[in-house]
N, C-alpha and C positions, 0 to 999 in steps of 0.2 A: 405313475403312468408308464407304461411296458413299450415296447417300440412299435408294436403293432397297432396300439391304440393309438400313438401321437400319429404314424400314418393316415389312420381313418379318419381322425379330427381334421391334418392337413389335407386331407381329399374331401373331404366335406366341405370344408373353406373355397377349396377351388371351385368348387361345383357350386357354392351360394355367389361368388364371382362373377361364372357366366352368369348363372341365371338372373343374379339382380345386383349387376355393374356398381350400383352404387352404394350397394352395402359395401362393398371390399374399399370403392373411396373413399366412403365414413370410418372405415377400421383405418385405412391410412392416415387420414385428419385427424384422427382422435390418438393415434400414436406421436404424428411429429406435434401436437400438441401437448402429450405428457413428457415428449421429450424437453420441448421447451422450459418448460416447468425445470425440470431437472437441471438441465444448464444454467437458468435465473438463479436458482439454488445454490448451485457449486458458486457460482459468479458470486452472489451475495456472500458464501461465506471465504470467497478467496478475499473479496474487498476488505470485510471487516479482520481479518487473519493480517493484511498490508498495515491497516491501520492501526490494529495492534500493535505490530513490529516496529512501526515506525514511532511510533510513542513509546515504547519503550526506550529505543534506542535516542531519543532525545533528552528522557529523563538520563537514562546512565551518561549523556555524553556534557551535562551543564549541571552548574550546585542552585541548591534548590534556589539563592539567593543571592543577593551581593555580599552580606554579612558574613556570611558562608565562604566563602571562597577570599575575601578580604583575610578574617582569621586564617587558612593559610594560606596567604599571602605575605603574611606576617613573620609565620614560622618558616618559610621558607628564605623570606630575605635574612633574617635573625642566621638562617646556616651561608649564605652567601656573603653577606658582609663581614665573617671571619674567614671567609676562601675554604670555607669546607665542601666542598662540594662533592665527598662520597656520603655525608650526611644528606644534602640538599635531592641527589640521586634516589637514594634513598625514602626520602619521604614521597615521592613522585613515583617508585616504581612498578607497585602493584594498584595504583589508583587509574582508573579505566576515563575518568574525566576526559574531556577536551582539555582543558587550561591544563591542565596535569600532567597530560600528556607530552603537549608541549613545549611545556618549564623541561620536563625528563630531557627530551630530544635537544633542546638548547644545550643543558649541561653536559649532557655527552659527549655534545659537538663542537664544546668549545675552543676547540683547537684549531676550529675554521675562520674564528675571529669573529669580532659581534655585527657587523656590515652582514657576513655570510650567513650566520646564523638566522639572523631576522628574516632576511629573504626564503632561507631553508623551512621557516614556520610559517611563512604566510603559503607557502606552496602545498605543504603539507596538510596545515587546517584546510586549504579550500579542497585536495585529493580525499584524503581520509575520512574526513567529517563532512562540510558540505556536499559534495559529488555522492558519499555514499548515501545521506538523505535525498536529496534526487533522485539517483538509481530506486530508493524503496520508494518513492513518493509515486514517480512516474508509474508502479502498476497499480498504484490508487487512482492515480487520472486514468488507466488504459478501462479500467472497472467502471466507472462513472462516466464514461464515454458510449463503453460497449451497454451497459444493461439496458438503457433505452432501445439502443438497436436490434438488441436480442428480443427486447419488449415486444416491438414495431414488428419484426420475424414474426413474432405468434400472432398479432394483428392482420396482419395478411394471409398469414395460414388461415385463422379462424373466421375471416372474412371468405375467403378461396370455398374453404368447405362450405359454407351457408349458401352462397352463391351455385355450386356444385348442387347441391340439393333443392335448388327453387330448376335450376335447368335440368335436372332427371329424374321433375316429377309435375305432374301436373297441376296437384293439388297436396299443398305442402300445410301443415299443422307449425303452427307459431312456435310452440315447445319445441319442434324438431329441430329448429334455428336456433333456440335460444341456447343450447349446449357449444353453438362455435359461434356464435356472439360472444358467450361468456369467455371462452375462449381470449378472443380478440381483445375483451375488455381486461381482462386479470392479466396478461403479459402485460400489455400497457403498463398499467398498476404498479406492476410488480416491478419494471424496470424503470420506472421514476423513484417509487418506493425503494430502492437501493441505491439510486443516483443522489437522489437531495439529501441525507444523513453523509452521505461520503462526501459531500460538496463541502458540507458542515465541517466535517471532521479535517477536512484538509484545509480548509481557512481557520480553522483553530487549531493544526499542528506548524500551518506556517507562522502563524503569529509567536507560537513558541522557539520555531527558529531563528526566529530573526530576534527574541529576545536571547535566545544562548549566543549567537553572533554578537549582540552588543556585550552581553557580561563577557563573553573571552576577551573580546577588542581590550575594555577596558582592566582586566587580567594581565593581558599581555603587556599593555601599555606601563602597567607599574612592576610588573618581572621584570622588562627591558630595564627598566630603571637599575633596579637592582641589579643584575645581570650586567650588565656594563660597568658599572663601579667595581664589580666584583673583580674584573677582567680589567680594572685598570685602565680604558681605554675611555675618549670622551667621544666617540663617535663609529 
């Protein structure tokens, strides 16, 4: 289309404007309604992209089991109870784990004494690990909050237009309605239909955190053990 043509379409628009007001309202309605649409969209897949992310990083940050993480727990005391601790560094340093992490950050810092230590990793896991699952969590609640409302937005719009077309006309055809009725009805839809699978998703990633919270606790609880004898120290 040349620029003289897009003119003449734009000047023809204007002119169907004056002449009949509520065609250019209907062109209005029927846009911020496919805009809506659009936003529900990106919204749905910004939500499901959070809960991605956040599952992943729950699986990298806890062992698939107890079994798992006991084995080393094993090999790592095995290098602590003979005070080797650039072995024990070592088996900790490229594992991206919580518990693993750390065991690392304990031996590092061993020289702050095991009273300072312990406090150093309870500060650490709740910054690093917990806080940063919240941080991802929270724009999975801001998602499952918002899509309703976004929803509800096109419900008024597509109610607004229906209502606009029974008032600038006198005799209005049921089909003419039923375009922002539908309207009305599919945002709705649409933003519950991305709210209650996110609702899912997030009471079944919190149940996962609060189980990597217990298997580290009880991680940490038998490191400390080791970790203290290593160090010579009974308290």
């Amino acid at each position: 289309m040349n620029f003289s043509s897009f003119t003449d379409a734009l000047f023809q628009f204007q002119l169907l404007g004056q002449d009949d007001p509520s065609a250019s309202t209907d062109a209005i309605f029927d846009m911020l309604g496919n805009t809506i649409y659009a936003v529900l969209a990106l919204v749905a897949l910004w939500g499901a992209y959070c809960v991605f992310m956040v599952w992943r990083r729950v699986a990298a940050k806890r062992f698939k089991n107890e079994q798992a993480q006991n084995m080393f727990l094993e090999r790592l005391a095995e290098s602590l109870s003979q005070k080797d601790f650039e072995g024990a560094a070592q088996l900790c340093e490229r594992d991206s784990r919580a518990m693993v992490q750390l065991a690392y950050l304990a031996i590092v810092n061993r020289e702050l004494g095991f009273s300072e230590v312990r406090q150093l990793l309870v500060d650490r896991f709740q910054r690093d690990v917990l806080a940063d699952l919240e941080n991802r969590m929270s724009w999975v609640n801001t998602v499952v909050k918002s899509a309703p409302m976004i929803g509800l937005f096109g419900t008024v719009i597509g109610m607004m237009g229906a209502f606009g077309k029974l008032a600038s006309s006198e005799s209005v055809n049921a089909g003419e309605l039923a375009g922002n009725i539908m309207v009305a009805l599919i945002t709705t839809a649409s933003g519950l239909a991305i709210a209650i699978p996110l609702i899912m998703a997030m009471a079944s990633i919190n149940i996962r955190i609060r189980r990597m919270q217990d298997l580290v606790g009880a991680g940490m609880n038998s490191f400390l053990g080791s970790f203290r004898a290593s160090l010579g120290t009974k308290g």
